[in-house]
Steps between C-alpha positions, in 0.01 A plus 500: 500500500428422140578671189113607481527618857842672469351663177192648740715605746698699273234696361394522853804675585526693210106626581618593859797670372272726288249614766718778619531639164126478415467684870703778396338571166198485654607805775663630183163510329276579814722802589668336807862561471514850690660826421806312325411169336802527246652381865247268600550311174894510570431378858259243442678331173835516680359324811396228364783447262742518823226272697440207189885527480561380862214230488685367207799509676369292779358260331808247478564606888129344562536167283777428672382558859117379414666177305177643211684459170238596354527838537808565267211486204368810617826715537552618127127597512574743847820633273299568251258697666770699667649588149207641372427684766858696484426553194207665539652699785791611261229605251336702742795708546658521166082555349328656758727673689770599242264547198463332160807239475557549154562902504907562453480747782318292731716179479823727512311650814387130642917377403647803713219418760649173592817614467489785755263320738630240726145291617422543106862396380474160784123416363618514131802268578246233662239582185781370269608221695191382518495480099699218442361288743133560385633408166682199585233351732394228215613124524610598163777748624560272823636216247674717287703736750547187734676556798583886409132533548534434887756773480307734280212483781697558781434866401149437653689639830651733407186641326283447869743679664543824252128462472460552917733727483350687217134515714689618840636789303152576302276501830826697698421299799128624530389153528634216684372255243844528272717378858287170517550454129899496557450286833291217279740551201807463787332192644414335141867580442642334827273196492670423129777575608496237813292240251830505240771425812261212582506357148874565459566283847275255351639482224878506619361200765341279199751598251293675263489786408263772537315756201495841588195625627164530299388809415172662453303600156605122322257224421644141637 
């Protein structure tokens, strides 16, 4: 694919990537989010932050088994779209649900919130892991941190898994949607996992040696 094409694809992506938000503001402004839609807001943003996290995730998985290069262009995009969709589902709860952010008694209130709450004090955690690696998902940051950068995005998992864990304790097993999440994130785990012993027997056979994995959220 060429740069043009690439460059289509992206805003393809990022198009796609928008049409569940545009979906909900438009049951938001038709009246369509039922007797709670502080909740349906909560629901909605964090399912699709959880579910663009795990496509991201399984994007080098796919290259690898589909040979399609290609697609590591499109994997900072997916990140992308993941991050701003936690942060709109953190702003739902700290605006809508917790009041006016900027009120002394209301951040105090949002502070001792996450504090005393275990699924809040786990989705917080992945909200500010997930920071950095937004941040740092430039070329520009890739050349500079170098090699800590792999390590710096290895927090990507640990993220996923606080995030699943996060939704299982939010939905309190009502749906069954939060146990496939962990089986895919389990599976994306365990198919790196087997993909790095390959490379380090390769590597160990050839003499060479092997880069720790590639991580999600960075341009190549």
């Amino acid at each position: 694919m060429g740069r043009g094409g690439s460059r289509w694809a992206q805003l393809l992506i990022v198009a796609l990537g928008l049409v569940p938000l545009a979906w909900l503001a438009a049951d938001a402004l038709g009246g369509r989010l039922g007797a709670n839609p502080i909740e349906q807001v909560t629901h909605r943003t964090g399912d699709w932050t959880i579910r663009l996290l795990l496509v991201t995730l399984a994007i080098t998985p796919l290259r690898r088994l589909t040979g399609w290069n290609g697609l590591i262009r499109f994997r900072r995009t997916i990140g992308l779209l993941a991050f701003s969709y936690v942060c709109l589902h953190f702003l739902t709860y700290v605006v809508l649900d917790q009041g006016f952010p900027f009120q002394g008694f209301a951040l105090k209130y949002v502070g001792e919130d996450i504090a005393k709450r275990p699924y809040i004090t786990v989705g917080f955690t992945a909200f500010l892991l997930l920071i950095p690696l937004a941040w740092t998902s430039t070329k520009g940051w890739v050349q500079r941190l170098g090699r800590r950068w792999t390590t710096l995005h290895q927090l990507i998992y640990v993220a996923g898994a606080l995030g699943v864990l996060h939704y299982m304790w939010l939905i309190k097993g009502d749906r069954p949607t939060a146990i496939y999440y962990a089986l895919i994130l389990i599976a994306l785990l365990t198919t790196r996992v087997l993909f790095r012993r390959t490379r380090i027997k390769a590597g160990r056979s050839t003499g060479r040696s092997q880069g720790l994995l590639d991580l999600p959220m960075a341009l190549e």
